[in-house]
MARDREN-243735 format. One record per atom (N, C-alpha, C): atom name; residue in three letters; x, y, z. Coordinates in Angstrom, 1 decimal. Layout:
<rs>
+----+-----+--------+--------+--------+
!  a !   r !     xx !     yy !     zz !
+----+-----+--------+--------+--------+
! CA ! ALA !      X !      Y !      Z !
...
+----+-----+--------+--------+--------+
</rs>
This chain:
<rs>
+----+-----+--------+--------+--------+
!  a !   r !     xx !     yy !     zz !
+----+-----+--------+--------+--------+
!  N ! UNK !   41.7 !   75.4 !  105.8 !
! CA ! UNK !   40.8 !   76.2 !  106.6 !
!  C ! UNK !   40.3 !   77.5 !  105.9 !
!  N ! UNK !   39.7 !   77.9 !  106.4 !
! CA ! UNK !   38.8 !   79.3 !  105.8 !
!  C ! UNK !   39.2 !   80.0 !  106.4 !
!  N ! UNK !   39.1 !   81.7 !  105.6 !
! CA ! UNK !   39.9 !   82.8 !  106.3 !
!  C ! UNK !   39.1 !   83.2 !  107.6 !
!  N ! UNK !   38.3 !   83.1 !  107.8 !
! CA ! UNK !   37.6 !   83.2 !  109.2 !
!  C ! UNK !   38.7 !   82.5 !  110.4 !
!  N ! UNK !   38.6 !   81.5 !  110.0 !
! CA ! UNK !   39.3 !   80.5 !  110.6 !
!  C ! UNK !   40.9 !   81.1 !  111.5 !
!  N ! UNK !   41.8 !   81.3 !  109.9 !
! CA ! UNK !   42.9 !   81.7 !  110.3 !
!  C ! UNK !   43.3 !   82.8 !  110.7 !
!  N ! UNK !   41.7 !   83.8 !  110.5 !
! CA ! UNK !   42.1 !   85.3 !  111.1 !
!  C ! UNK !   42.1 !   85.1 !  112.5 !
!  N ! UNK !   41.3 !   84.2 !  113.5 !
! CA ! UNK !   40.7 !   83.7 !  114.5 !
!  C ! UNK !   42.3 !   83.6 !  115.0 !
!  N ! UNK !   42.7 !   82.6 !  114.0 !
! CA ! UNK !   43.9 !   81.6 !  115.4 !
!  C ! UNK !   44.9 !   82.5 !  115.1 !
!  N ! UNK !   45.1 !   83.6 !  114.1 !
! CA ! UNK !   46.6 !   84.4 !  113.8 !
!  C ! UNK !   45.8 !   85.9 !  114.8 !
!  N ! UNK !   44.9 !   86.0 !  115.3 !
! CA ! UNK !   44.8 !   87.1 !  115.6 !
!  C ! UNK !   44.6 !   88.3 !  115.0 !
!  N ! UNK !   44.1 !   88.0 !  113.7 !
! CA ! UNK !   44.1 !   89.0 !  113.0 !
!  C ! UNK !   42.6 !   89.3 !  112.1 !
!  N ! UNK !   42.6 !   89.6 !  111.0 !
! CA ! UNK !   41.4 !   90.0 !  110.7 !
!  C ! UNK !   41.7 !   89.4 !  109.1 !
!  N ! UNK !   40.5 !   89.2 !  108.6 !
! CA ! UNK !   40.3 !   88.3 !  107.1 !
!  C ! UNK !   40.8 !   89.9 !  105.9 !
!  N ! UNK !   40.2 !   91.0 !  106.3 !
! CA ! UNK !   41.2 !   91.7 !  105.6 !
!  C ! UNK !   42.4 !   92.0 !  105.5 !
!  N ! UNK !   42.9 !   91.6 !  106.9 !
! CA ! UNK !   44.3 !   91.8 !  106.7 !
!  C ! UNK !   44.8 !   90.4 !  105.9 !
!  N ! UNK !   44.3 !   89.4 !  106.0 !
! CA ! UNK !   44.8 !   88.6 !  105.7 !
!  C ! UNK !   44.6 !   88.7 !  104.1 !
!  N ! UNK !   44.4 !   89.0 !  103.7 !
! CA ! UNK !   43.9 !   89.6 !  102.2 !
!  C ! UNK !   45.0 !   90.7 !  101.5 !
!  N ! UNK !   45.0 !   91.0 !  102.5 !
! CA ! UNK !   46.4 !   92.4 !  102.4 !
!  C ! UNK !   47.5 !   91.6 !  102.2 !
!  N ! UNK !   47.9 !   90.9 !  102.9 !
! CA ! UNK !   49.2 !   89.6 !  103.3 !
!  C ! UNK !   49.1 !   88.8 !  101.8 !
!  N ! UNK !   47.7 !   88.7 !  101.3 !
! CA ! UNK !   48.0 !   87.8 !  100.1 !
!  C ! UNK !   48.4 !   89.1 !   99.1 !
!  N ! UNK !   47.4 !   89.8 !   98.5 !
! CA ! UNK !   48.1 !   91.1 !   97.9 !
!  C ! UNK !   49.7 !   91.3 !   97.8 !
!  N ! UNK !   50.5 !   91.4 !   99.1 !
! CA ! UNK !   51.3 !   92.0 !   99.1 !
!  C ! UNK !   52.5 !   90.6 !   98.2 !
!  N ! UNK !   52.0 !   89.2 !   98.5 !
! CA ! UNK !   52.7 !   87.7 !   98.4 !
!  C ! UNK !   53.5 !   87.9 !   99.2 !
!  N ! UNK !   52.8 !   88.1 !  100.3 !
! CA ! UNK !   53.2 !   87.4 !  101.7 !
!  C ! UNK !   52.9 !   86.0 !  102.1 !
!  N ! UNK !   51.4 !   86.0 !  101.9 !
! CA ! UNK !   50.8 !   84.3 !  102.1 !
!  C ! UNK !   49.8 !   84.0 !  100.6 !
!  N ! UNK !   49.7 !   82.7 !  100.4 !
! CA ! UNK !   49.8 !   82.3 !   99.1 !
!  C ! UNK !   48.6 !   81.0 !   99.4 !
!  N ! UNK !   47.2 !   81.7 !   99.1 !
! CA ! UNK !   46.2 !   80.3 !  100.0 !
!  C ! UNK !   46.0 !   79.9 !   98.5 !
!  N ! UNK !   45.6 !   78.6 !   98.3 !
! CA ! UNK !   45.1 !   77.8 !   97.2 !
!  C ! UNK !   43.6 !   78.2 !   97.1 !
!  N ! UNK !   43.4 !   77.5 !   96.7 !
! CA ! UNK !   41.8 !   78.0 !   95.6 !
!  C ! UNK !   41.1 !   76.5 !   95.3 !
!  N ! UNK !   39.9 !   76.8 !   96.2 !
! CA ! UNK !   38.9 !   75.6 !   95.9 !
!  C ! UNK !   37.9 !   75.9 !   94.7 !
!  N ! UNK !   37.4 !   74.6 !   94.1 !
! CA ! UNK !   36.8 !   74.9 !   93.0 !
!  C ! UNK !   35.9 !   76.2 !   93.0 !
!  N ! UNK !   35.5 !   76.2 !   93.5 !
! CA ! UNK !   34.3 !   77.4 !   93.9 !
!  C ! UNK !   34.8 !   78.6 !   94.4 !
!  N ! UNK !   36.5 !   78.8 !   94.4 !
! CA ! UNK !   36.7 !   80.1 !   94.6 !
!  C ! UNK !   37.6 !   80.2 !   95.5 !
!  N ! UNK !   36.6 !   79.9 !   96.9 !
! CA ! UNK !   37.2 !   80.2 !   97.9 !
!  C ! UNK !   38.8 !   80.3 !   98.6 !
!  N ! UNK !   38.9 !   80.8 !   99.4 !
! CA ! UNK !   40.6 !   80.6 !   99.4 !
!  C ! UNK !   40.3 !   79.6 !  100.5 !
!  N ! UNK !   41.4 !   78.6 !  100.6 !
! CA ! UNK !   41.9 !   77.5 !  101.7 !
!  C ! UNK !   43.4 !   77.5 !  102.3 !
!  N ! UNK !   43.3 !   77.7 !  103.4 !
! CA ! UNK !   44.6 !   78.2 !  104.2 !
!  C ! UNK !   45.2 !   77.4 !  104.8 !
!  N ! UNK !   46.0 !   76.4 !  104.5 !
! CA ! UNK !   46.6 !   75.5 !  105.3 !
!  C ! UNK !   47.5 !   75.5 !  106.7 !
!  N ! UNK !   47.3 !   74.4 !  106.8 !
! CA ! UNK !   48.1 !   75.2 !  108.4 !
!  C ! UNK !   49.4 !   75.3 !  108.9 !
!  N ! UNK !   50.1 !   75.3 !  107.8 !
! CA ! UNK !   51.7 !   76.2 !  108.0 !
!  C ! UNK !   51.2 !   77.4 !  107.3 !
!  N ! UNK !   50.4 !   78.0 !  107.5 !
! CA ! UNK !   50.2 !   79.6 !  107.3 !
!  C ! UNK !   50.0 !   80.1 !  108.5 !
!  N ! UNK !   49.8 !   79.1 !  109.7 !
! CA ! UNK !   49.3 !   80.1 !  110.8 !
!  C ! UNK !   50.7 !   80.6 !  111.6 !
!  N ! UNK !   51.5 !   79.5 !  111.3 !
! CA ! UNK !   53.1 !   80.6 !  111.5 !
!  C ! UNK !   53.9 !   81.3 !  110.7 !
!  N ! UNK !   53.2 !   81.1 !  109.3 !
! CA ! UNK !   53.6 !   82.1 !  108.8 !
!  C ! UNK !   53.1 !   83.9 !  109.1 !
!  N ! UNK !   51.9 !   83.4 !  109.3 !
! CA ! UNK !   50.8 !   85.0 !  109.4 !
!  C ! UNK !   51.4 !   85.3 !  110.7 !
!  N ! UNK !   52.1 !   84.3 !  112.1 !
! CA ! UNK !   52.1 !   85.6 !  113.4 !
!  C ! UNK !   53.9 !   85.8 !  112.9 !
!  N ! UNK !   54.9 !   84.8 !  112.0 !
! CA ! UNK !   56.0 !   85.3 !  111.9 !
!  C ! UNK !   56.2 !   86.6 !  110.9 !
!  N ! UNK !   54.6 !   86.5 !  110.2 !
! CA ! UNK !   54.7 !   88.1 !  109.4 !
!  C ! UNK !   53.9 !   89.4 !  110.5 !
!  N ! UNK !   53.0 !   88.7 !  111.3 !
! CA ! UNK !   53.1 !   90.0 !  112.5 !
!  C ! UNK !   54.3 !   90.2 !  113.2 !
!  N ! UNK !   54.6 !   89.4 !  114.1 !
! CA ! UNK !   55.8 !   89.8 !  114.7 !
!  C ! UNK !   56.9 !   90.5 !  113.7 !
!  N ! UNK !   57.3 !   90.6 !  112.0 !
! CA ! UNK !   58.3 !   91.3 !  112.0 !
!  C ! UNK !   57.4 !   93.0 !  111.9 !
!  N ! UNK !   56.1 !   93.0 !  111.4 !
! CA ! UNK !   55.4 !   94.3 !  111.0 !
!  C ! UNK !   55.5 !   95.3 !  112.6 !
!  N ! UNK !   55.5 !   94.3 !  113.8 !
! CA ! UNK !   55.6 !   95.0 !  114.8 !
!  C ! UNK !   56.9 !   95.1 !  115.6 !
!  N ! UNK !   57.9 !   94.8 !  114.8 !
! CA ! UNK !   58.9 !   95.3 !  114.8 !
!  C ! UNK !   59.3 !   96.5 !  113.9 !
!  N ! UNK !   58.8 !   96.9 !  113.0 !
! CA ! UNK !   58.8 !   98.0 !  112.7 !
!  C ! UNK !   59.0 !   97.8 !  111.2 !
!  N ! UNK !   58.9 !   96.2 !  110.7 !
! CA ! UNK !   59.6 !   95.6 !  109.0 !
!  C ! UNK !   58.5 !   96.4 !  108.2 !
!  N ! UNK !   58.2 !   96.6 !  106.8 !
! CA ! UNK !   57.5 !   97.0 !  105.8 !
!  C ! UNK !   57.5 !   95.8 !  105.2 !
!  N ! UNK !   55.9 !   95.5 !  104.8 !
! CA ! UNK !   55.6 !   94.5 !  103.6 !
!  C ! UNK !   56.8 !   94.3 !  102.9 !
!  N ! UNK !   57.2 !   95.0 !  102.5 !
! CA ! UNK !   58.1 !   95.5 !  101.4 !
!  C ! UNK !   59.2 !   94.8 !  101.8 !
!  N ! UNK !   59.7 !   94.8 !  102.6 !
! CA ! UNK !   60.9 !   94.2 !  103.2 !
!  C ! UNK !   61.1 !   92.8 !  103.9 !
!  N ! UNK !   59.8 !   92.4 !  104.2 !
! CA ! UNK !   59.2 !   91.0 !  104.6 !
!  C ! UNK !   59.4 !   90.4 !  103.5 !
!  N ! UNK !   58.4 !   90.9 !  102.1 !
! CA ! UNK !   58.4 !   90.2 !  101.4 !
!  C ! UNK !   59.8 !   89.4 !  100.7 !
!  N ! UNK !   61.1 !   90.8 !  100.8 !
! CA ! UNK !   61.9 !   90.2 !  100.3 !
!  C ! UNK !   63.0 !   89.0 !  101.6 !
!  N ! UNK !   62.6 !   89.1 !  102.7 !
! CA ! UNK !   63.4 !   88.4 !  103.3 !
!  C ! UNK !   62.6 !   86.5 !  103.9 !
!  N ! UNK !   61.4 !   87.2 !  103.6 !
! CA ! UNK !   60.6 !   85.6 !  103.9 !
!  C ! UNK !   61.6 !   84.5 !  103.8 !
!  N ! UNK !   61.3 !   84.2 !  102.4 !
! CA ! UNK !   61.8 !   82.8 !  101.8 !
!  C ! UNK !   62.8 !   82.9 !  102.7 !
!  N ! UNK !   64.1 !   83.6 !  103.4 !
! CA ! UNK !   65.6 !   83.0 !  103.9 !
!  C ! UNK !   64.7 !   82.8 !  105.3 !
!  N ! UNK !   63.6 !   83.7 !  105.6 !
! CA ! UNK !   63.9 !   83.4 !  107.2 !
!  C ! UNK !   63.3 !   81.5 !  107.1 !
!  N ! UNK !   62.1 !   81.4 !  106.1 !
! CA ! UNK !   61.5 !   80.1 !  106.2 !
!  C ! UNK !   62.2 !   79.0 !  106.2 !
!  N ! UNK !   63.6 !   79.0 !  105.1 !
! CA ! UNK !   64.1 !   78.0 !  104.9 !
!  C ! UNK !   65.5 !   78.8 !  105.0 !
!  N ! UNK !   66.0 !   78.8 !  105.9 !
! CA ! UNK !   67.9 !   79.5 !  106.1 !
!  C ! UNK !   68.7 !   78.7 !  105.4 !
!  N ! UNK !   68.5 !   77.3 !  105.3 !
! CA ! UNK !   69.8 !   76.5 !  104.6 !
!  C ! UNK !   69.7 !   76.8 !  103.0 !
!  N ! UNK !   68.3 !   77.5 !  102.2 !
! CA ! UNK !   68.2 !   77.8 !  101.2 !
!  C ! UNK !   68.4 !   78.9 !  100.7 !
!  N ! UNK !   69.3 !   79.7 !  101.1 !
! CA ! UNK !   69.5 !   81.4 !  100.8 !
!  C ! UNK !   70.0 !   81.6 !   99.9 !
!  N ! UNK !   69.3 !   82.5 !   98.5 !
! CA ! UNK !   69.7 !   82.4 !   97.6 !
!  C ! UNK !   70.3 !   83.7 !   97.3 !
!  N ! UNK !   71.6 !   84.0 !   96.6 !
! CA ! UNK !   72.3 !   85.3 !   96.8 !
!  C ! UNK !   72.5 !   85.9 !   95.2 !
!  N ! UNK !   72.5 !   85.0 !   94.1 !
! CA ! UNK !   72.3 !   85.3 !   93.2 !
!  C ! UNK !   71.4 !   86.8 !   92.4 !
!  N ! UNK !   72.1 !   87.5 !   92.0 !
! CA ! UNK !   71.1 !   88.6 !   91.5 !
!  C ! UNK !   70.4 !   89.2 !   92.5 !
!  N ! UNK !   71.1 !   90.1 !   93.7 !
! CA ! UNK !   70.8 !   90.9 !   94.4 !
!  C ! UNK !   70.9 !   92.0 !   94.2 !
!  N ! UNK !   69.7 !   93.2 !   94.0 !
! CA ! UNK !   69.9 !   94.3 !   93.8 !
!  C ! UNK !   70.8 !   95.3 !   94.8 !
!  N ! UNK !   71.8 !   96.1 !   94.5 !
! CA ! UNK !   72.4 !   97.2 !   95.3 !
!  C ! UNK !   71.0 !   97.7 !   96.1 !
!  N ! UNK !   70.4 !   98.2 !   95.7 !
! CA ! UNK !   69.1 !   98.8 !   96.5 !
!  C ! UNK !   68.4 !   97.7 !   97.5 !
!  N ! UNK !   68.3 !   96.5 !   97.2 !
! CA ! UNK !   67.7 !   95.1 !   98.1 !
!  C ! UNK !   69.5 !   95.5 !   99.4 !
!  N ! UNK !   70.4 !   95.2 !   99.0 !
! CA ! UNK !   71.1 !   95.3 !  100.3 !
!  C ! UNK !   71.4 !   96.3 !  100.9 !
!  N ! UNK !   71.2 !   97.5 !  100.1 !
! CA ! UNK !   71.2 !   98.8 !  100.6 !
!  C ! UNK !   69.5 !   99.1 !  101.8 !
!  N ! UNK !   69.1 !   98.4 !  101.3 !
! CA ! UNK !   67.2 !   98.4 !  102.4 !
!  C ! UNK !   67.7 !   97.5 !  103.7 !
!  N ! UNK !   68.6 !   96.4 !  103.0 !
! CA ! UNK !   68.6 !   95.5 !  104.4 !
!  C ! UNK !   69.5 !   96.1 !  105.3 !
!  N ! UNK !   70.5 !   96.6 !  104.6 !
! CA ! UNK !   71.6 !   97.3 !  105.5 !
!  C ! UNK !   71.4 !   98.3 !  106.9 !
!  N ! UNK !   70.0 !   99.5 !  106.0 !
! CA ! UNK !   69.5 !  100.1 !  106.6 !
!  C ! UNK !   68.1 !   99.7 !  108.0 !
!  N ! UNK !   68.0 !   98.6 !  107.1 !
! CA ! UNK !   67.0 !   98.1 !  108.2 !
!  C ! UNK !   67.9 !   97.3 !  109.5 !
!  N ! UNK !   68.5 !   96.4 !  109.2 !
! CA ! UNK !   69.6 !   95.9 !  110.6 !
!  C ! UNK !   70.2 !   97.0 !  111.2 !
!  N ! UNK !   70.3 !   98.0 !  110.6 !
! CA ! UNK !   71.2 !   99.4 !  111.7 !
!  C ! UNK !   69.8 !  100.0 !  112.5 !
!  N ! UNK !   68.8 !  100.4 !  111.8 !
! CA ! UNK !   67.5 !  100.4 !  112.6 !
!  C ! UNK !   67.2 !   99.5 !  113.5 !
!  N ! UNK !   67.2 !   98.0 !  113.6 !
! CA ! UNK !   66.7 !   97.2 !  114.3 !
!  C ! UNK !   68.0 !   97.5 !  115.6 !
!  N ! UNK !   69.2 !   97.2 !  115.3 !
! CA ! UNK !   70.1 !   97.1 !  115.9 !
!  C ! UNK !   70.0 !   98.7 !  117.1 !
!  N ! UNK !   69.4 !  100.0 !  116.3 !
! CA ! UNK !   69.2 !  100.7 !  117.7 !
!  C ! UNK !   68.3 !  100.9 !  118.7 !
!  N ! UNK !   67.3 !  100.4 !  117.7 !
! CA ! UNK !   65.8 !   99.9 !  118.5 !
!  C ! UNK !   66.4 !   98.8 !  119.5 !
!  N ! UNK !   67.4 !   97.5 !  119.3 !
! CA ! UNK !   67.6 !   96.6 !  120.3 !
!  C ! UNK !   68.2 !   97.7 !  121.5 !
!  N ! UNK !   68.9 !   98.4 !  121.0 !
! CA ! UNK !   69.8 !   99.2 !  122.0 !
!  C ! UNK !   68.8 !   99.9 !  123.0 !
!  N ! UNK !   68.0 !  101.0 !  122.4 !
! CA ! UNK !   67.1 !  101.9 !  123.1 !
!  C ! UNK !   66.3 !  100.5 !  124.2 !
!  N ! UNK !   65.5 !   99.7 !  123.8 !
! CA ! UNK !   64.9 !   98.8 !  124.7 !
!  C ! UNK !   65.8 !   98.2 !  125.7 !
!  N ! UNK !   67.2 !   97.7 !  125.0 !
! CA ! UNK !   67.6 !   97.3 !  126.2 !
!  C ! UNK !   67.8 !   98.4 !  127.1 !
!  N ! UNK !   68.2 !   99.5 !  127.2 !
! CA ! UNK !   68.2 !  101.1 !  128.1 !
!  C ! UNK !   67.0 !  100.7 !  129.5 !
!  N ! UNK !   66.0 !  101.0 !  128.2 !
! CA ! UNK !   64.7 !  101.2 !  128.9 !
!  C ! UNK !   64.6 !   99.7 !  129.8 !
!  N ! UNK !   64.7 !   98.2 !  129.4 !
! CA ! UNK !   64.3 !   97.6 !  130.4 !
!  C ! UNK !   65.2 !   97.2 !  131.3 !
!  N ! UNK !   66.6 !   97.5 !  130.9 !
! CA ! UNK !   67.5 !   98.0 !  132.2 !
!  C ! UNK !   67.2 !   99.0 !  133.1 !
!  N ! UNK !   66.7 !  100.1 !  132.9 !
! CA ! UNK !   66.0 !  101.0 !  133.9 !
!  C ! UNK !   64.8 !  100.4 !  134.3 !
!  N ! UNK !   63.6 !  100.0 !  133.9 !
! CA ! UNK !   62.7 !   99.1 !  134.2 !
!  C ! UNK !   62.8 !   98.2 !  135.3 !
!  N ! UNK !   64.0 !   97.7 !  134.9 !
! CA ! UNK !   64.6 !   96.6 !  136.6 !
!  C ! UNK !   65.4 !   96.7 !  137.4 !
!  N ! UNK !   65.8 !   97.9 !  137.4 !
! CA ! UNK !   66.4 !   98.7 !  138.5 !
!  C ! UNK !   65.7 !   99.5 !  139.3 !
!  N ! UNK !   65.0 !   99.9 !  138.7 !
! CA ! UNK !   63.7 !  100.2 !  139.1 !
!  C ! UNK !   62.7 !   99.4 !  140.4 !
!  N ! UNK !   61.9 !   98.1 !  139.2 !
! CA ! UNK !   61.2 !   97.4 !  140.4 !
!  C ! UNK !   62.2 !   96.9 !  141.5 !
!  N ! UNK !   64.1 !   96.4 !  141.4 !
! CA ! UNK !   64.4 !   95.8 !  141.6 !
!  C ! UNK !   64.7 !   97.1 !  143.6 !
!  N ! UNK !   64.4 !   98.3 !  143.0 !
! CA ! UNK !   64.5 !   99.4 !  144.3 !
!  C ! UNK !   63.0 !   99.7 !  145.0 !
!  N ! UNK !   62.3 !   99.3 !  144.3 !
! CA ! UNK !   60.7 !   99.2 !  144.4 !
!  C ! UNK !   60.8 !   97.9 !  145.8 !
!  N ! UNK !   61.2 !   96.7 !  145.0 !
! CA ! UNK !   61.4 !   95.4 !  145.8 !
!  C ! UNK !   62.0 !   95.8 !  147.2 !
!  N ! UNK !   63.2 !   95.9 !  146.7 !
! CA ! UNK !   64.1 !   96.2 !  148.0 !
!  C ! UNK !   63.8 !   97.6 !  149.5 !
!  N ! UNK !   62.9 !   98.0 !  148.6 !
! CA ! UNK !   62.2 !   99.0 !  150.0 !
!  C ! UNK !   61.1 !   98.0 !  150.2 !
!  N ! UNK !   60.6 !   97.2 !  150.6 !
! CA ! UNK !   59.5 !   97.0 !  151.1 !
!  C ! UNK !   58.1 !   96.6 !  150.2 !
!  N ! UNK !   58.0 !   97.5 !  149.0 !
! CA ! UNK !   56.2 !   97.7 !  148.6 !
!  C ! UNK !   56.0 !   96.4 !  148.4 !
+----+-----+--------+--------+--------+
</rs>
């Protein structure tokens, strides 16, 4: 498919998708004439690289954890930099209080409607 195409069904936009290749995040092949051609296990790859960016991940950090999230039985552990586990470290203690803070807030959120409910509105 053409980047029109997959910016369409990922929701996203052909420059970003350009950015995503840049960074080797997504990897389109190349028709004689140039163009890029985007197959269609890219369109879960492009919303499973939105969904981590809106979790708060950096290219940077995508890029290094793709490959385990795509293929988990293939995780390769060989030649990890101190700094590569030192980023992930720091990123799961991040995510981990971001889960915390949300759960807060949508526990108050349903306590909430759930007093909203119970009067009447």
């Amino acid at each position: 498919m053409r980047i029109g195409e997959l910016a369409c069904r990922t929701g996203t936009t052909p420059r970003l998708l350009r950015y995503y290749e840049e960074q080797g995040l997504i990897t389109p092949s190349r028709e004689p004439n140039g163009y890029r051609d985007y197959d269609e296990r890219l369109v879960a790859r492009v919303e499973h690289i939105r969904g981590l960016l809106g979790a708060g991940m950096s290219t940077r950090l995508i890029h290094l954890i793709l490959p385990c999230l795509n293929r988990p039985d293939s995780i390769f552990v060989d030649d990890v930099a101190p700094e590569t586990v030192a980023l992930l470290e720091e990123e799961l203690a991040r995510m981990d209080s971001r889960i915390e803070c949300l759960t807060k807030n949508r526990d108050a959120i349903a306590m909430y409607l759930g007093a909203v409910t119970a009067a009447g509105r």
